[in-house]
N, C-alpha and C positions, 0 to 999 in steps of 0.2 A: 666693797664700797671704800674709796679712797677719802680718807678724812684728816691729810696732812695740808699745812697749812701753802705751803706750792709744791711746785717738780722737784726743783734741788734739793730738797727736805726726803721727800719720800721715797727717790729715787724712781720712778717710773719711767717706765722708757717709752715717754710719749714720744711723736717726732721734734714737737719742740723742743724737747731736753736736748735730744739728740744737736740740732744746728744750733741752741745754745753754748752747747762743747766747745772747749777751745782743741788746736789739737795739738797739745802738749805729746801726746800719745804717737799722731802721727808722725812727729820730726826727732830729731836724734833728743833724747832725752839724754839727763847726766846719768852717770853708770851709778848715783849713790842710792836709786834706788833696788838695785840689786845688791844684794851680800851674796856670805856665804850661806845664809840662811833664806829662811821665810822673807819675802818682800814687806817694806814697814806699812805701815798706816796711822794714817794723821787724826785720827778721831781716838782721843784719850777709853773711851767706855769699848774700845775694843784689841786693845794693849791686854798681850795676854802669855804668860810663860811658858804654856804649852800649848801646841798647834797638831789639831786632829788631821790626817792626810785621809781626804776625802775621796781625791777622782785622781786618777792618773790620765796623765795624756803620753802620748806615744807618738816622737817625731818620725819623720823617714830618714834612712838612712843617710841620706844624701843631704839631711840641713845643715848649716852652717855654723856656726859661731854665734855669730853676732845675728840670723836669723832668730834664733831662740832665746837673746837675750832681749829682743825686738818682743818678742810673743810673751815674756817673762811681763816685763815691763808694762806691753797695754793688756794683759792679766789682773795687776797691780794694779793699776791706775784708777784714782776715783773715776766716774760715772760722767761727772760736771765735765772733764777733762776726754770723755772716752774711751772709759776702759770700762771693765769687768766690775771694777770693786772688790776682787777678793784676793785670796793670797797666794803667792807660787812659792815655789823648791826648786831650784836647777836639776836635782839628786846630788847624788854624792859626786860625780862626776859633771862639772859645769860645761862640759859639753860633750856629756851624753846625749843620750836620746830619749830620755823623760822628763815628763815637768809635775811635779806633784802639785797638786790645788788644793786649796781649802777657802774657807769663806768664813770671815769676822763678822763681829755680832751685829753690827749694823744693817751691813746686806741684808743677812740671814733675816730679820727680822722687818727690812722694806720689805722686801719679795714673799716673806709668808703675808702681809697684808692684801697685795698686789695679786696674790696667787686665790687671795677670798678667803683662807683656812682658818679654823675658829678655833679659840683656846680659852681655858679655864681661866676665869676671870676671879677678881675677889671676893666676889660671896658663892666661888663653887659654879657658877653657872656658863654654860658653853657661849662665850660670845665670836663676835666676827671680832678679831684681830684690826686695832689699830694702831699705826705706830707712834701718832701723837699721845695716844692714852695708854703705851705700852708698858709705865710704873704699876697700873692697875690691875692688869695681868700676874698669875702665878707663873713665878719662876724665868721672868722673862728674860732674868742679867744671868741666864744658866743655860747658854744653847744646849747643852746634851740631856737636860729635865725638859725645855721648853717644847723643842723639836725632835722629831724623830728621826732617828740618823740616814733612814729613807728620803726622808721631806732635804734633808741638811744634803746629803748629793743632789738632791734633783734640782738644789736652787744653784748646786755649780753650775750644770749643765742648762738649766733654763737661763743662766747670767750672760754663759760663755755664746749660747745660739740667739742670745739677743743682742751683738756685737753688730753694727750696721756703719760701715763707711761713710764721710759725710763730703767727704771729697776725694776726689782721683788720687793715688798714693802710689808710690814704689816702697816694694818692702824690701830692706836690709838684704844683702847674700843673696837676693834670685835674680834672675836675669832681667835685662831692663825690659823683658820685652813682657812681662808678667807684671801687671799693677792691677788695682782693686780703682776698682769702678766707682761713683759717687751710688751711695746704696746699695751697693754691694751687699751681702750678707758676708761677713766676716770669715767665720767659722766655716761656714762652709766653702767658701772659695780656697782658704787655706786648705781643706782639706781635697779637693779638686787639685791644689799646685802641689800636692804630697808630702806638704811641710806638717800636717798634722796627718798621722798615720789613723790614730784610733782614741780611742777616748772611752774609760768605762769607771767607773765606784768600785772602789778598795773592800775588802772584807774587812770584816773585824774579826780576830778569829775568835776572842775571848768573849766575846755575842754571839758567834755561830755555832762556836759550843756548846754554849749554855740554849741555844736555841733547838739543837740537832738532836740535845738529851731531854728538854722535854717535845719534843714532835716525833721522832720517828725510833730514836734507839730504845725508848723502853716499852710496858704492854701499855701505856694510856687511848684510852678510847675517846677521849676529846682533846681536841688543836688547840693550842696554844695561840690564840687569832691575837691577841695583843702584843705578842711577841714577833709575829708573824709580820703585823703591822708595823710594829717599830723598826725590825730592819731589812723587811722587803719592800714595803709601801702598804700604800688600800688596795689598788687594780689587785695583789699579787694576794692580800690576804683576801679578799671579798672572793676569788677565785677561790681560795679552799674552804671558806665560810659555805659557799655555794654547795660547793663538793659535799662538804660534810652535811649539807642538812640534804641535798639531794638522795643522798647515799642511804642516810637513817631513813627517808622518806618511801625508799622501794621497800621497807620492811610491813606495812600494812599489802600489798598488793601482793607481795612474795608470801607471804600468811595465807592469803584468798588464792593462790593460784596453786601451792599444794593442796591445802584443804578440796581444793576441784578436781585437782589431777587424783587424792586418792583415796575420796568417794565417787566418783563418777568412773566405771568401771569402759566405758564409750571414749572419756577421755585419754585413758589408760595406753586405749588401743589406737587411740590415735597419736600421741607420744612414739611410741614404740615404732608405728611407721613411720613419721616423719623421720627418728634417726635412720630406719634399716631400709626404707626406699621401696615399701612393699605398701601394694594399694594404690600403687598411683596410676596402673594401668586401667583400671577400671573403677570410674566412677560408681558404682552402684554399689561397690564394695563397701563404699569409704561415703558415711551419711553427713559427714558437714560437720559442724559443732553440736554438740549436746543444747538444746534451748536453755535449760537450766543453770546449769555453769558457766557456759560464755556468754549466755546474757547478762548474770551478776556479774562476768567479768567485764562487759563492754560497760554496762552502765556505771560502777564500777571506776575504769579509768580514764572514762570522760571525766567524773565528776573528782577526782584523785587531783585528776592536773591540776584544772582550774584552784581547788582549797591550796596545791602545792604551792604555786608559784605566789596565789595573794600573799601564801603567812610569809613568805618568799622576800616577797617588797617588804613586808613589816620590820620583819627581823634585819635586811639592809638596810631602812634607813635607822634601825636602832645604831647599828654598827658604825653607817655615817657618821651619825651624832656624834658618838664615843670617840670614834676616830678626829674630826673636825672635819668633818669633808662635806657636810650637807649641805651648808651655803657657800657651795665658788662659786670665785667672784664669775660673771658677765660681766666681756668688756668687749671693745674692740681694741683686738690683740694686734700685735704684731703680724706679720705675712708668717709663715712656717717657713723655715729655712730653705726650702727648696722650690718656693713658690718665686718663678721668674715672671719679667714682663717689661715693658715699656715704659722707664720714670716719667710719674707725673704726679699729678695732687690728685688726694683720692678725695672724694665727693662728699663723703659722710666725715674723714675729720678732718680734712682740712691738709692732710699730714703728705709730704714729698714720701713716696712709695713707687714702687713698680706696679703698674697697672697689665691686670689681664679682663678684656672684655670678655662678659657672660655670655655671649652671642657665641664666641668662638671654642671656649669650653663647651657650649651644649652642641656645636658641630663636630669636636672631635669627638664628643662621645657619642653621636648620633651617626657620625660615617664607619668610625673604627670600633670605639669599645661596643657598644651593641652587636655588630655585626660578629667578631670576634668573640664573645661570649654564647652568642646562636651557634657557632660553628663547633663551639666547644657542647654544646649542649646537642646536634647532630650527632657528637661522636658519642657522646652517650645514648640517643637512639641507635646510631650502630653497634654498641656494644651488647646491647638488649636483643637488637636483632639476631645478633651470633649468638646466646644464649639462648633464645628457644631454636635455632638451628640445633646448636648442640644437642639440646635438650633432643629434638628428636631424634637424632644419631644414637645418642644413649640408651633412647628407650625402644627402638628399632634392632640394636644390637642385643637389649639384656632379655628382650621376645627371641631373638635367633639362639643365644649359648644359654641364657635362661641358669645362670653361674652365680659361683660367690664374687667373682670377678666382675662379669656384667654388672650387678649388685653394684658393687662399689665405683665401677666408674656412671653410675646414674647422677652419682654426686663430682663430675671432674666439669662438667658446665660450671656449676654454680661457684666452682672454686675458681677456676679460670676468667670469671665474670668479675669476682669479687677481688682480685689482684688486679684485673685491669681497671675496675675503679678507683681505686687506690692508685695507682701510677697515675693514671690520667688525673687526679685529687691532687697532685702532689704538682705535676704540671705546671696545672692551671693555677695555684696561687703565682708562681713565678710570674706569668702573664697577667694575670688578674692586679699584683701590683706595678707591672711594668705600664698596665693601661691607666692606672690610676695617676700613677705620675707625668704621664703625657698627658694627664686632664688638665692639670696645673693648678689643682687647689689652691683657693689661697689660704685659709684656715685651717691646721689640723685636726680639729675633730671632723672639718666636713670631707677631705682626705681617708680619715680611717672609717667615717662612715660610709663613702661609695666603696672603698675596698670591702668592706664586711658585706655591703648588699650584694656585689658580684661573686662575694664566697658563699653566700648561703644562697642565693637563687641556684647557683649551681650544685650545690652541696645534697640541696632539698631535691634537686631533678634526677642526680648520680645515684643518691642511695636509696630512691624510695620510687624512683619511678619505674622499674621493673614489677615491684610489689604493689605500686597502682593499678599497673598493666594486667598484673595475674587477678586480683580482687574485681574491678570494674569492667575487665573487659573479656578476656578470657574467663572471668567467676568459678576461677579452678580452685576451691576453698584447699583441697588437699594438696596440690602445687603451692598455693602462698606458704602454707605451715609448714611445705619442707623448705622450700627456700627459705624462709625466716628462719626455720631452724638455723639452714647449714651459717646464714651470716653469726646467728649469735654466736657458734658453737665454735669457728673459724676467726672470726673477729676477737673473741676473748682470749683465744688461743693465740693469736698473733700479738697482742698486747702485753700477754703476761710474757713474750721474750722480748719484744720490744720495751715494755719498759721492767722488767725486774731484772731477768734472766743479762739481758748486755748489759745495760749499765752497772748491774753487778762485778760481771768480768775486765768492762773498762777501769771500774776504779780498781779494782785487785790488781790489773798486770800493770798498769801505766802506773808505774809507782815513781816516776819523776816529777809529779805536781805535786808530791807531798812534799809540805814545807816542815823546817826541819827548825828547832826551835835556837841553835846557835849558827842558823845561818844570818847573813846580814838582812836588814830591813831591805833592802833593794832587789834584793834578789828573789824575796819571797815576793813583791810585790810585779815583779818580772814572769814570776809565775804564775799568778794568776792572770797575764796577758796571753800567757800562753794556751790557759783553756779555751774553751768551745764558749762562742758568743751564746745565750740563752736566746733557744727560737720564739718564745712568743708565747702566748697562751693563746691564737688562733686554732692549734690545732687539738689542744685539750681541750676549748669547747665545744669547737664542732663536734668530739666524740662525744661529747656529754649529749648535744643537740641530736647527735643521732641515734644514740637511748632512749632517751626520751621520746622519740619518734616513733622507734619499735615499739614502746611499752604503753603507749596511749592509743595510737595508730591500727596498731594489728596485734597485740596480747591477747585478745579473745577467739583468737584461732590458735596461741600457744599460749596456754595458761604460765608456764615456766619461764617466760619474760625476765618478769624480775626477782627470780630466784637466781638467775642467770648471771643477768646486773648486777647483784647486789654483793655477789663472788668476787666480779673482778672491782668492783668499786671501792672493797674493802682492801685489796691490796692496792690499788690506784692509787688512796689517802697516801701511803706510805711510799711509795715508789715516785712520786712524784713530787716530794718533800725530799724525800732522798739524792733525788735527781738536782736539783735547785740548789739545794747547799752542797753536792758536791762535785758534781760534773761539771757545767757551766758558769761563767764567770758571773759576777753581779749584776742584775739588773738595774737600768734607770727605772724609777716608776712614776710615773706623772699622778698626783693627788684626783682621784676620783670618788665621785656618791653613789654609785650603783653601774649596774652592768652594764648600760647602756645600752646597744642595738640585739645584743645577745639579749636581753631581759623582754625585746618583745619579739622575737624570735621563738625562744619560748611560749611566749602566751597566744603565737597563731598558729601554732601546732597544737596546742591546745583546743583549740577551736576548731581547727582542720580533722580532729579526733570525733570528734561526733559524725561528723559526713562517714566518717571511714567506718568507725562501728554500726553506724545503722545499717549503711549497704551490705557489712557481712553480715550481720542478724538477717538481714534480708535472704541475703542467700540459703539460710540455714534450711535442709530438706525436711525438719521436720516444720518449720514455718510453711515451708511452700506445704506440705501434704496438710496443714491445716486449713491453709486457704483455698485448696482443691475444695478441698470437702466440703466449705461453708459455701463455695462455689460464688467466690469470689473474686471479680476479673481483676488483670493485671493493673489495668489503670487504677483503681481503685485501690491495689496494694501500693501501689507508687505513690500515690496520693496519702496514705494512711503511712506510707515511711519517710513523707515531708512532715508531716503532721508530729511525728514522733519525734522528728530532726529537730523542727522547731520547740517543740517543748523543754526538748533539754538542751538548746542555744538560752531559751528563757530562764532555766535553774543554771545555768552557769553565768547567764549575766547578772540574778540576784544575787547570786554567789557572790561577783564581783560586787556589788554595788554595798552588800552589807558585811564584807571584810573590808574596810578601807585599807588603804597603800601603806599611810602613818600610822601609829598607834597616836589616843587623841593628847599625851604631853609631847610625843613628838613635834606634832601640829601645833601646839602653844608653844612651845619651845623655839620653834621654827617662824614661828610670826613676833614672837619677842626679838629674837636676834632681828629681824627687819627691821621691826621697829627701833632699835637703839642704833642699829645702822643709819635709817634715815634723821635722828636727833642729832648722831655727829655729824653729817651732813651740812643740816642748818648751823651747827655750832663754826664750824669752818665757816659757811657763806657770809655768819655776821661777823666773825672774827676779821675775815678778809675785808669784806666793805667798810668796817671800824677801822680802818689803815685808809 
């Protein structure tokens, strides 16, 4: 909620601001505002002796001189004028090829308004951030108390991709035949002409120290999430928040699933064939689940999920809260940098943008991404199809040599299955966001939302539709348990070297990204341009989501689910904390209040869990020989496993209904900040009309 008394004041980067601008920025400015230092600034309350270096930018080899003193310059430049607002560094070398950034208090404190994020106000209580009543606020003349050094980079990088052209330009040192467009997006066109190479957040190392010793280098059993938060962001700590209660949460199911495995002497025997491959030629051998056991286990982790993931929301928006992250702001944002189109006035504000008709987004997604995502999801029917091919090959051969040999290759399907899904996984994101970007979003969240939908409807079809296949249609209950076995057993194996076992070895021999503590500041900062950009946390949650999948889905055919899980989970915590601070270079993090698409991802797999356990209960031989008996027709068992379905759809929507999202001071908490949002509202509207 914006509660400054106009544009120039709070800095938002309405379009009006923007053609406001004069462009001091765009024509040759005097060289006095470059030194050999920090670029100045004209606003007294942001006059300061030391200067934190936040982001580095990384030119291409090939820029110029007076190209990066050009970029220095509209870096520097107030907002009014068209620039950035914040502060540059040439390096040590004025025509090098970095530009160090940082961001004075000013900025820093429009943009946390502008961004929605809520701060400790004077009586203690979490408010929306405003910058006209910013004295009232704790700590607010102290960026490094105020903000968190996460929040303090991500407003470089939000400043720098909100740099918008307001007339046709030629830049300094390129060719004439390369100018910037009226609306142009800044940043990125520069990065397109290779004049900015890269752009990423500095470490701190005397933070990441102190961070590294309490998360991963000693025995502690709980994260450090405020720490985590301070200098990774929310996205990066709400990921391990997630992690960690996920992880403690397979300890009630891993409890019930040995307890099954070792009184029930039926399930014993089934265990033991699943790994050794024995029983699976003959049905009659091998009676299904125990009624007993896998029924407490199906009902069990239907109703598991569902309590998980409510205290799930709870505990997030507590985190929120803590964090500031509950109330962002809603606005009509800016285009996403990469959003092109046709300059015009956009309809709803009024504001010179590039326009993309909706008609023509829903047609490339309707000719190309759809069709292209079917075809992807054909190759995973033919993957399936070569897997019971194999499968019968296998089982054709270990009847003819009847070997320890045969034996073991009954399990080279399921393996050969499970690496091509994984290839094909790995694929399809490349494509999945190549289509995403030929849709043209103009919003980034509705961008990262069609990306995520096209990664988990395929996600969901790659790794689980084989196992739907054996369950619903084939009803090979001994088939699903081995194959379930071999992913868990193959999947956690593959994990623990992918992520402990290499990343181990990489930081051990690559011993030239260690920085050295009398080397120069530039060079240490040189090195961390040199590590591995950090891939994303897309593909740590899908594994999470296809855990979860297993353990709700089909655990009542392998009680050892989440005894399984909960092994590799326990190193995960640590190997993946590991990996963050020291592999990969820093991440940007954008301020977020919860998991977003991921978080109801979760909760239909949740729900998709009950279809799945009733129809294997159903299968169960001792169920069918009781309905023999009572001489009970089929329909009537169908009928009586809807009936059953629906029951327990109704205890898990009570479930939901009486664990609410919020805890209820959250909910007060969350309706006060509104309301004192909407009072300064009114306070501005009469303030303005009294003029």
């Amino acid at each position: 909620m914006k509660t400054d008394v106009d544009d120039s004041d709070s800095g938002i980067r309405s379009k009006s601001s923007h053609e406001d601008r004069t462009q001091t920025v765009m024509s040759e400015p005097s060289a006095s505002s470059v030194g050999s230092g920090w670029t100045k600034v004209s606003c007294p309350c942001c006059v300061t002796e030391k200067v934190e270096p936040l982001v580095l930018v990384k030119l291409g080899e090939r820029v110029r001189p007076e190209t990066k003193r050009w970029l220095i310059r509209l870096i520097g430049a107030p907002q009014k004028d068209g620039g950035a607002a914040l502060l540059a560094h040439p390096g040590e070398d004025a025509s090098g090829d970095i530009i160090l950034v940082s961001a004075p208090q000013c900025t820093l404190l429009r943009a946390a308004e502008e961004l929605g994020l809520c701060k400790t106000y004077s009586n203690d209580n979490m408010e929306a951030f405003s910058y006209r009543n910013r004295h009232n606020f704790k700590n607010s003349d102290n960026m490094e108390k105020f903000l968190t050094l996460a929040e303090r980079q991500y407003i470089v990088k939000y400043e720098l991709d909100g740099l918008w052209a307001q007339r046709d330009l030629r830049i300094p040192g390129l060719p004439d035949s390369f100018t910037l467009q009226h609306r142009d997006n800044i940043w990125r066109k520069l990065g397109s002409a290779g004049v900015v190479q890269d752009m990423f957040p500095l470490h701190n190392q005397e933070k990441l120290k102190n961070l590294s010793e309490a998360w991963y280098s000693g025995n502690q059993l709980t994260q450090p999430l405020d720490m985590i938060n301070e200098y990774f962001g929310s996205s990066i700590s709400l990921y391990f928040s997630f992690l960690d209660w996920y992880t403690w949460s397979l300890l009630p199911p891993a409890i019930l699933g040995l307890c099954i495995t070792y009184f029930s002497g039926e399930v014993q025997t089934e265990m033991l064939e699943s790994i050794s491959g024995s029983g699976i030629q003959s049905k009659e051998e091998d009676l299904g689940p125990a009624v007993s056991g896998h029924m407490i286990q199906a009902v069990f982790s239907m109703l598991w999920s569902t309590v998980v993931m409510e205290l799930w929301k709870r505990r997030s928006s507590s985190l929120s809260y803590r964090w500031g992250t509950l109330h962002l702001a809603e606005r009509f944002a800016e285009p996403r940098p990469g959003f092109h189109g046709t300059l015009g006035v956009n309809p709803v504000t009024g504001c010179v943008e590039p326009l993309f008709p909706d008609w023509q987004r829903d047609l490339r997604m309707a000719l190309l991404s759809v069709p292209v995502v079917g075809l992807f999801l054909g190759l995973v029917v033919l993957g399936m199809v070569c897997f019971y091919w194999g499968e019968a090959k296998m089982q054709q051969l270990h009847g003819e040599w009847d070997s320890l040999l045969s034996q073991t290759f009954l399990y080279l399907p399921s393996v050969l299955h499970i690496i091509y899904t994984n290839v094909l996984a790995t694929f399809y994101k490349t494509v999945a966001l190549s289509l995403t970007e030929y849709e043209n979003h103009r919003e980034q969240s509705a961008f990262e939302n069609h990306l995520t939908a096209k990664v988990l409807v395929f996600t969901f079809f790659n790794y689980f539709a084989v196992l739907f296949h054996i369950a619903f249609f084939k009803r090979d209950v001994p088939m699903l348990r081995k194959r379930l076995a071999s992913l868990l057993i193959v999947t956690q194996l593959v994990n623990q070297v992918t992520e402990v076992v290499i990343p181990f070895l990489v930081d051990k021999f690559i011993s030239a990204r260690t920085e050295k503590e009398d080397e120069p500041q530039e060079d240490k900062f040189r090195k961390q341009g040199a590590m591995p950009t950090f891939p994303g946390l897309f593909a740590e949650y899908i594994e999470l989501l296809v855990q979860f999948g297993y353990l709700s889905l089909f655990s009542c055919v392998y009680p050892l689910t989440a005894v399984l899980l909960l092994i590799n989970n326990l190193t995960e915590i640590r190997s993946d904390a590991y990996k963050i601070c020291k592999l990969f270079r820093k991440p940007f993090c954008s301020p977020v209040a919860n998991m977003g698409v991921w978080q109801t991802a979760f909760e239909v797999l949740s729900f998709v869990s009950v279809v799945s356990n009733c129809w294997l209960l159903l299968l169960s031989p001792q169920l069918q020989e009781l309905f023999n008996e009572g001489g009970i027709r089929s329909t009537n068992i169908l009928l009586l496993a809807v009936l059953v379905e629906h029951v327990l759809i109704l205890i898990k929507l009570v479930l939901v209904v009486f664990i609410p999202d919020e805890p209820e001071w959250i909910r007060k908490k969350k309706e006060h900040i509104e309301y004192t949002s909407m009072q300064a509202l009114k306070q501005q509207l009469v303030a303005e009309e009294s003029r």
